[in-house]
C-alpha positions in Angstrom: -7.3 9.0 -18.3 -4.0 7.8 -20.6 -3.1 4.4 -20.3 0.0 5.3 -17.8 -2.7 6.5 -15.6 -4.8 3.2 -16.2 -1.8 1.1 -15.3 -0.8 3.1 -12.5 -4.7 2.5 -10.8 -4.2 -1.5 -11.8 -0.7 -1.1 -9.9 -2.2 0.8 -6.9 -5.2 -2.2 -7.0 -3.2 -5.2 -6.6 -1.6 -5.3 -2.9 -5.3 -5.0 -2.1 -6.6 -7.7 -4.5 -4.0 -9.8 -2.9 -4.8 -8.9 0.5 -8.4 -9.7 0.0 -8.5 -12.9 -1.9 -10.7 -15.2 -0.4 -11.6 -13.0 2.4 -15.5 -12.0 3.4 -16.6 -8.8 2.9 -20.0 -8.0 4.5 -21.3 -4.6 2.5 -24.9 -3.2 3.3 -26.4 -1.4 0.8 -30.0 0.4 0.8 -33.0 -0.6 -0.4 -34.0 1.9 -3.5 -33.0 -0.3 -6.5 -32.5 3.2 -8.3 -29.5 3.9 -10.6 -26.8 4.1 -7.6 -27.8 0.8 -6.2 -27.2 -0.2 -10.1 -24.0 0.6 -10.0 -22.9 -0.4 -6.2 -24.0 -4.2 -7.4 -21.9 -3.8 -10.5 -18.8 -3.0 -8.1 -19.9 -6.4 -5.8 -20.3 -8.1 -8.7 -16.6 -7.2 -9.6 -15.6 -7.9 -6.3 -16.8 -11.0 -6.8 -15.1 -12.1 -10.0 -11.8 -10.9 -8.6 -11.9 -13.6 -5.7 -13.0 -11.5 -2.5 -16.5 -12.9 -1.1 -19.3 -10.3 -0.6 -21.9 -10.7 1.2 -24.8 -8.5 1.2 -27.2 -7.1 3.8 -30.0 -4.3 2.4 -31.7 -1.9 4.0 -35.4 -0.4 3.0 -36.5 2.0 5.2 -37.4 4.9 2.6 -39.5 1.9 0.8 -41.2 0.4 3.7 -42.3 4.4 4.9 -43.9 4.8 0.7 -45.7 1.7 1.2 -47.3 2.9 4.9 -48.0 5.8 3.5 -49.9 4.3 0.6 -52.4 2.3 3.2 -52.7 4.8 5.8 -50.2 4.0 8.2 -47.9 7.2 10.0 -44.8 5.4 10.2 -44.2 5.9 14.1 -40.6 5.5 15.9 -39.6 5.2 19.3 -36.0 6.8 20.1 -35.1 6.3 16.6 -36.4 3.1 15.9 -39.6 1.9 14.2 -42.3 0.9 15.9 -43.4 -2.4 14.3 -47.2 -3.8 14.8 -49.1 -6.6 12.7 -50.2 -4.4 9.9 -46.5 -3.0 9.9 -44.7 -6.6 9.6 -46.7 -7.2 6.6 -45.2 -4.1 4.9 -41.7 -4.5 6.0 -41.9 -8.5 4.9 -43.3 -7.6 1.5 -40.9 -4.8 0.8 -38.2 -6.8 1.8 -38.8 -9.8 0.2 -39.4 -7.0 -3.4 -35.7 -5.2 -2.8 -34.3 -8.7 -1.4 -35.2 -10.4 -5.5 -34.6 -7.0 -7.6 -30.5 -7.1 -5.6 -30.9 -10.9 -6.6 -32.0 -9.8 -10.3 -29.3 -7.1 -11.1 -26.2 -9.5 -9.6 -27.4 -12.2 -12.7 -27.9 -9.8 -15.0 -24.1 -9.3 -14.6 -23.6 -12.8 -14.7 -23.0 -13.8 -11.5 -25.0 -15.9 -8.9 -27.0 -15.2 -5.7 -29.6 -15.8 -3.4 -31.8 -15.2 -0.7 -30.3 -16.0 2.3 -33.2 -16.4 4.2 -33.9 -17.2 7.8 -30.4 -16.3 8.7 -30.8 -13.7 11.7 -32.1 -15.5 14.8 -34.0 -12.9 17.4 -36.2 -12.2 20.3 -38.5 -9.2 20.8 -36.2 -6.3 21.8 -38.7 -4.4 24.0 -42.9 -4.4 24.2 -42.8 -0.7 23.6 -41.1 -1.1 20.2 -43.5 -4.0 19.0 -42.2 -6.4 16.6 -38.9 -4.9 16.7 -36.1 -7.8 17.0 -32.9 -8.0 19.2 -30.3 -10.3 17.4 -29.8 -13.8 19.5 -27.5 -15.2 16.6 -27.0 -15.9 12.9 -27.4 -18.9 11.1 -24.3 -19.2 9.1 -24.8 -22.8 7.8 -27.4 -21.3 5.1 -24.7 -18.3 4.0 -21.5 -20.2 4.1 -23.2 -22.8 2.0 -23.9 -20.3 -0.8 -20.3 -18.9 -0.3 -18.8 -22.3 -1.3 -21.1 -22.8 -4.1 -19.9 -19.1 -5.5 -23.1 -17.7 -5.0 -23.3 -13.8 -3.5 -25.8 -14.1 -0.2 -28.2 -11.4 0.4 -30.2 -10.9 3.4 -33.0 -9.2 4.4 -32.7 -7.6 8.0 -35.7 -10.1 9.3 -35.1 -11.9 12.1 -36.5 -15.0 13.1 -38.2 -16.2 16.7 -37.7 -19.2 18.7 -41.4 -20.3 17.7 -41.1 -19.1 13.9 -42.0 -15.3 15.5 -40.9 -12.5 12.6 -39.1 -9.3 13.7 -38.1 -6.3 12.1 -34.2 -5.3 12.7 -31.8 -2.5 12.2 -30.0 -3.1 8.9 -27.1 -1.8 10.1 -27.2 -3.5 12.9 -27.8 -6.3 11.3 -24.8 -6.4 8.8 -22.8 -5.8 11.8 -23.3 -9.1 13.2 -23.1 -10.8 9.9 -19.8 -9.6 10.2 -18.8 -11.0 13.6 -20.7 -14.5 13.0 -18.7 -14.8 9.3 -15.2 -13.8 10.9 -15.5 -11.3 8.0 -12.3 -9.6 7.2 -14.5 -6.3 7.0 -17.8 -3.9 7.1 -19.1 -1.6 4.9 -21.8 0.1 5.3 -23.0 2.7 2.5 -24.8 5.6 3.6 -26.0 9.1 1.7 -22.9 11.0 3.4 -19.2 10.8 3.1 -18.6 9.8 6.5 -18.5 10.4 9.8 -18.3 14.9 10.3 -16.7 16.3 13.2 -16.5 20.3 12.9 -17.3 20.2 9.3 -15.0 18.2 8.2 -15.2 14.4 7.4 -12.9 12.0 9.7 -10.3 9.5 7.4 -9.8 7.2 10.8 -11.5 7.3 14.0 -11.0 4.7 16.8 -14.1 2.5 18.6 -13.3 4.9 21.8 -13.0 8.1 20.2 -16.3 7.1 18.0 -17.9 6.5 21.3 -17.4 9.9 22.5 -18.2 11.7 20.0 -21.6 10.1 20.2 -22.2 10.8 24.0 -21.1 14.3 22.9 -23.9 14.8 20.3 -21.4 14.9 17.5 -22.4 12.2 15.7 -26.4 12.2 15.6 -29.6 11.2 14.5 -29.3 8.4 11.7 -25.7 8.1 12.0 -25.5 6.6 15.3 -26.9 3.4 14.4 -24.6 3.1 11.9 -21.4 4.0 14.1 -22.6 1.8 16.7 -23.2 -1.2 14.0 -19.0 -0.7 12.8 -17.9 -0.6 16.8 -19.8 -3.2 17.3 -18.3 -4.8 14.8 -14.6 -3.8 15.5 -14.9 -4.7 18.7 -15.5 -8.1 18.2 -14.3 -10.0 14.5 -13.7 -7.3 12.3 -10.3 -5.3 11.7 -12.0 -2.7 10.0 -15.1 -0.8 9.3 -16.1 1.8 6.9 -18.8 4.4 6.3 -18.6 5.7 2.7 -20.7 7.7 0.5 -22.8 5.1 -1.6 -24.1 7.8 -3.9 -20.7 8.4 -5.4 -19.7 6.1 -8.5 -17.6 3.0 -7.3 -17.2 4.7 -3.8 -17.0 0.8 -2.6 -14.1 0.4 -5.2 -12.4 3.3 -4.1 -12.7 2.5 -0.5 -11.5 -1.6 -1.0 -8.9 -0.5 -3.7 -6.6 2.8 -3.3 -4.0 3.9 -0.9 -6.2 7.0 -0.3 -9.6 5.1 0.0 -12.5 7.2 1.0 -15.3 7.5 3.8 -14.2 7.2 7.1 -12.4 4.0 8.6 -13.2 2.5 12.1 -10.6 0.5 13.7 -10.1 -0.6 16.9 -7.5 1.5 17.9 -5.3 4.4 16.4 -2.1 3.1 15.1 -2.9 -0.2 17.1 -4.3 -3.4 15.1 -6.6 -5.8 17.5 -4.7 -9.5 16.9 -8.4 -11.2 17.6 
């Protein structure tokens, strides 16, 4: 790249830097601190020293399902979600609590501050049949705008926490999504392993909460990725202008989503052509 090209990215960067000054950005990331998680902290870390406010939820499936593995356990799941017993918790706590201080490690080895934001996500058993499994009551955002003002980067662990101290597993990306709402967040991330959401082949720039919707009851969008869909309606529907699914395994993906005219992924907004005045 020549340095007109340089400039011209700076150029194309700054309506956006502008626009999201100040403003909360919930992101969730995976688990596997691997090279590509590396590289997507780098980018928050940026984000961070250009004035936006990231907040981070992680994920840890892939982890949790190693470490079963390694004391017996068949990870089990009941219409797409894991079941979560005793000997399960443990697992998901520990594994959590590992990725939850290496994210911590790799933001101050960029120089840059953050923390556990623990205890934030308050829950109740979802259903008996799923076990320890936690539906979100609410989210404790004393704790996380506290480390916002003192220009520290939150993380959080998807754990939620009972009425009498009770721990419960929880979707990640269901999880981020209501960090979103509770934080008035100006928008969602999510990073996933695909480029978005694929209707026909092809990957969808824009779709609206409604047309998202149908595409689910149609079969369209499957498996893993309805969680995730469901996590950016959710939150569209209620705080959030905007959502995104992007591609987390391609270099400064997050940048090019926040920062370009193009962006990249696929954007969920509340209607086509139509912004939601909340």
């Amino acid at each position: 790249m020549d340095l007109h090209q340089k400039t011209s990215v700076l150029i194309e960067a700054l309506p956006y830097i502008k626009k999201f000054k100040e403003k909360i950005v919930v992101i969730k990331v995976g688990g596997n601190a691997s090279s590509e998680l590396a590289g997507i902290i780098e980018d928050i870390v940026l984000l961070k020293h250009i004035g936006i406010k990231p907040v981070i939820v992680h994920g840890g499936g892939p982890e949790i399902d190693q470490e079963l593995v390694k004391i017996g356990i068949i990870p089990k799941f009941v219409n797409g979600l894991r079941y979560t017993d005793e000997a399960t918790m443990k697992v998901v706590g520990n594994v959590f609590r590992k990725i939850n201080d290496e994210i911590v490690g790799i933001i101050k080895a960029h120089e840059a501050d953050a923390a556990d934001a623990a205890d934030a996500i308050k829950s109740k058993q979802k259903d008996e049949q799923l076990g320890l499994v936690g539906e979100i009551t609410g989210i404790e955002t004393g704790r996380v705008h506290k480390l916002l003002r003192s220009e520290c980067i939150p993380v959080i662990s998807p754990v939620g926490i009972g009425a009498n101290g009770e721990i419960f597993n929880i979707n990640a990306d269901t999880a981020a999504s209501h960090v979103a709402v509770a934080l008035n967040a100006e928008k969602l991330t999510i990073l996933t392993n695909v480029d978005g959401i694929m209707i026909d082949g092809k990957t969808l720039p824009h779709i609206d909460i409604e047309h998202a919707e149908s595409e689910i009851e149609k079969g369209a969008i499957n498996k893993g990725m309805i969680p995730k869909v469901q996590a950016c309606i959710f939150a569209v529907r209620n705080k959030c202008p905007k959502a995104h699914l992007i591609n987390g395994l391609v270099p400064h993906s997050l940048l090019l989503e926040i920062f370009t005219d193009k962006g990249v992924g696929t954007e969920i907004v509340y209607k086509n052509g139509y912004e939601k005045n909340y």
